[in-house]
Biotite code that builds the C-alpha atoms (Angstrom):
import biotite.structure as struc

atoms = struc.array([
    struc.Atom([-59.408, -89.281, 76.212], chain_id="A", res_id=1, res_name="UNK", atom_name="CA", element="C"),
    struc.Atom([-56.186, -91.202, 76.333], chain_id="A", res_id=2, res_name="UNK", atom_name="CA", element="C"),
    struc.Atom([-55.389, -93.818, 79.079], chain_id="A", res_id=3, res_name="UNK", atom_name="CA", element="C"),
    struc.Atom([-51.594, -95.256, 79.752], chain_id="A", res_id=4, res_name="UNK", atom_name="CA", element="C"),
    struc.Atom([-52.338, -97.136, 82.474], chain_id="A", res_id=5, res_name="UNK", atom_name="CA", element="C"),
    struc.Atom([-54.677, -99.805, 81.611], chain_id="A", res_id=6, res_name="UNK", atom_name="CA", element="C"),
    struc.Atom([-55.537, -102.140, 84.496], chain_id="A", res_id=7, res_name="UNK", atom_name="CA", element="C"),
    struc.Atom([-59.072, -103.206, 83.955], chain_id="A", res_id=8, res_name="UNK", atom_name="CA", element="C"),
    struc.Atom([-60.202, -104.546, 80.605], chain_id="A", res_id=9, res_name="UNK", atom_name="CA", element="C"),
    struc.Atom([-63.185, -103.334, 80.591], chain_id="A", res_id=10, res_name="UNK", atom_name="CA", element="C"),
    struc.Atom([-61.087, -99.663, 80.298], chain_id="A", res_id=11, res_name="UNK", atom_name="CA", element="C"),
    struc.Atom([-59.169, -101.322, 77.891], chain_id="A", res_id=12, res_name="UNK", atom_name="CA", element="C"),
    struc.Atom([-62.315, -102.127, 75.611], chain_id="A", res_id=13, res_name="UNK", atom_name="CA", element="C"),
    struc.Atom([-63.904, -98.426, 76.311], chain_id="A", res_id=14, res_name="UNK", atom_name="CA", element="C"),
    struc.Atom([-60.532, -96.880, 75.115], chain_id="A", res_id=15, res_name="UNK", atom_name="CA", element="C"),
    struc.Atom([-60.371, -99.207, 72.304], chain_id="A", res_id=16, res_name="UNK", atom_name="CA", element="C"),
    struc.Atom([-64.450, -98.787, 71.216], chain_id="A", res_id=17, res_name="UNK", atom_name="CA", element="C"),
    struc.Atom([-63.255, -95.116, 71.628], chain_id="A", res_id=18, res_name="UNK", atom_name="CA", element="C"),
    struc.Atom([-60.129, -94.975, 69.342], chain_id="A", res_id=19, res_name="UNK", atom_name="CA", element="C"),
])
């Protein structure tokens, strides 16, 4: 799962912890 629009870090950090 791949997000563009990033406007709360803590999505930011779940995307990242999930790359």
């Amino acid at each position: 799962m791949q997000h563009l629009t990033h406007k709360d870090p803590s999505e930011i950090r779940y995307c990242r912890n999930n790359s």
